[in-house]
RODO-2510 file (C-alpha; in nm, 4 decimals, decimal comma):
residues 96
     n   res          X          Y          Z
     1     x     0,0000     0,0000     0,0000
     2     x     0,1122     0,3596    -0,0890
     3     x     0,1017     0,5869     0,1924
     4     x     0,1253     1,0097     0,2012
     5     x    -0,1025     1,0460    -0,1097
     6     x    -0,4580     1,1259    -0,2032
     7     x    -0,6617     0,8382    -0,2398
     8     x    -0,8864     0,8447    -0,5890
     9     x    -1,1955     0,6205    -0,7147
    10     x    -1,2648     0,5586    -1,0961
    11     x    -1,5504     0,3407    -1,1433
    12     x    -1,8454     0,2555    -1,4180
    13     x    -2,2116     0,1873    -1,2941
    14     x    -2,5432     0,1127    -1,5040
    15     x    -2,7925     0,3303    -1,4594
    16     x    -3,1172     0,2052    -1,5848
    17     x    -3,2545     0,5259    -1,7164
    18     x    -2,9223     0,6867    -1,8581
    19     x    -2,7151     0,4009    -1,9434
    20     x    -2,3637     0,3570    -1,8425
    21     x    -2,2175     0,6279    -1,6172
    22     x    -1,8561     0,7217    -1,5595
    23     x    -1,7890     0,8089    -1,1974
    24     x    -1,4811     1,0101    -1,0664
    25     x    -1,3921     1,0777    -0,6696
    26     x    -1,1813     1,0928    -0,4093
    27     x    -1,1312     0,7550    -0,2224
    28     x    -1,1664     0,6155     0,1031
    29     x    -1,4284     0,7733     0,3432
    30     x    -1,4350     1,0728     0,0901
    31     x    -1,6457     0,8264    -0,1225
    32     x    -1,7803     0,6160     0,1565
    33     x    -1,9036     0,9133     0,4262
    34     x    -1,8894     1,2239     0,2441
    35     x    -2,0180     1,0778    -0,0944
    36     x    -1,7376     1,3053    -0,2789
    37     x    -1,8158     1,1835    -0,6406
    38     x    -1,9216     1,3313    -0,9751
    39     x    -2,0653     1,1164    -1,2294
    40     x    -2,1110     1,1387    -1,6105
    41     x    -2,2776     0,9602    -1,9025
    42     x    -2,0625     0,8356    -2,0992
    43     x    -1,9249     0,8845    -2,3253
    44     x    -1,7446     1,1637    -2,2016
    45     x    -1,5181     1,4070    -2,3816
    46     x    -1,1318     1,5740    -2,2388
    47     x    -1,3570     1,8418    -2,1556
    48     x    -1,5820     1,6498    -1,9296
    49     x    -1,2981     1,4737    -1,7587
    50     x    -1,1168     1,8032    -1,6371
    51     x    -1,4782     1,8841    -1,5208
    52     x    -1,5355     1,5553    -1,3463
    53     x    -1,1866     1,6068    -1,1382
    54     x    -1,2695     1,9858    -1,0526
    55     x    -1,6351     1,8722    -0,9442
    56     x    -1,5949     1,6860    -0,6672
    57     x    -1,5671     1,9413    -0,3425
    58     x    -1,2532     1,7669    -0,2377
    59     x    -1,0402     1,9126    -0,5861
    60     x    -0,8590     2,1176    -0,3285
    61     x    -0,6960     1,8153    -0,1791
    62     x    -0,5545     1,7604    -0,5206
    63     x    -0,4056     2,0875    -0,6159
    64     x    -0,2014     2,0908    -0,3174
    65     x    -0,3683     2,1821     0,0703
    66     x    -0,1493     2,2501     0,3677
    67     x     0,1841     2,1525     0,2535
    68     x     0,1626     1,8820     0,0198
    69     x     0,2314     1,8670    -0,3269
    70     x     0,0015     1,9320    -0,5595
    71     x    -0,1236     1,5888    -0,7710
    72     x    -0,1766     1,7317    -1,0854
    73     x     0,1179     1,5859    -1,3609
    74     x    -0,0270     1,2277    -1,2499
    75     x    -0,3917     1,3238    -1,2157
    76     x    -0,3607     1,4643    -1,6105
    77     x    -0,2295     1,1414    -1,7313
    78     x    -0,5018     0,9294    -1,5235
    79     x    -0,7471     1,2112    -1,7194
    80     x    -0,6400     1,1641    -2,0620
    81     x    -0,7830     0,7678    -1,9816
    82     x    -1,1176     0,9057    -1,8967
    83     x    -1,2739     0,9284    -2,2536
    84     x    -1,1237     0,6523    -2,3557
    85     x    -1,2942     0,4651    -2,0625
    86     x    -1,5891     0,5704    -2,1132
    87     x    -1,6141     0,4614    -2,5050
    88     x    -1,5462     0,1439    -2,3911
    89     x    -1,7835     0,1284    -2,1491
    90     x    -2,0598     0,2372    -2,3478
    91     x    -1,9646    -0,0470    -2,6312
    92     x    -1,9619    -0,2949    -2,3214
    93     x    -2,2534    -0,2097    -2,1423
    94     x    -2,4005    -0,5722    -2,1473
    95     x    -2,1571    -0,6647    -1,8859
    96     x    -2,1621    -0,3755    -1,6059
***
């Protein structure tokens, strides 16, 4: 296990109205108390991505908050995955 970082979720849920979503948050009891997450349908854009990531209330955390470093060179990279994600996801949704 990794320890002095900022734990993230990335997961994919059906939704039986709007199809498969994309969801984005921070981990831990972020997601599990404080129910930090943003969702999208997918399939999402570059655009939406950045928007997921600066939607949850805990984005703060991520740019950097009392004396840590800011996450954001790996947080891009984990990003740019996003769209790709969610096209796959979308072509796939018989099995989430």
């Amino acid at each position: 296990m990794l320890s002095g970082g900022v734990e993230g979720m990335i997961g994919i849920t059906q939704d039986p109205v709007f199809g498969p979503l994309i969801a984005f948050g921070l981990g831990g009891t972020h997601v599990e108390i404080i129910n930090d997450v943003c969702f999208r349908v997918t399939p999402i854009s570059d655009r939406d991505a950045g928007d997921m990531v600066q939607g949850i209330r805990g984005y703060r955390l991520l740019q950097g908050f009392r004396g840590r470093p800011a996450i954001s060179r790996r947080l891009k990279v984990c990003c740019c995955e996003f769209p790709a994600w969610s096209k796959n996801c979308r072509r796939s949704s018989s099995w989430i």
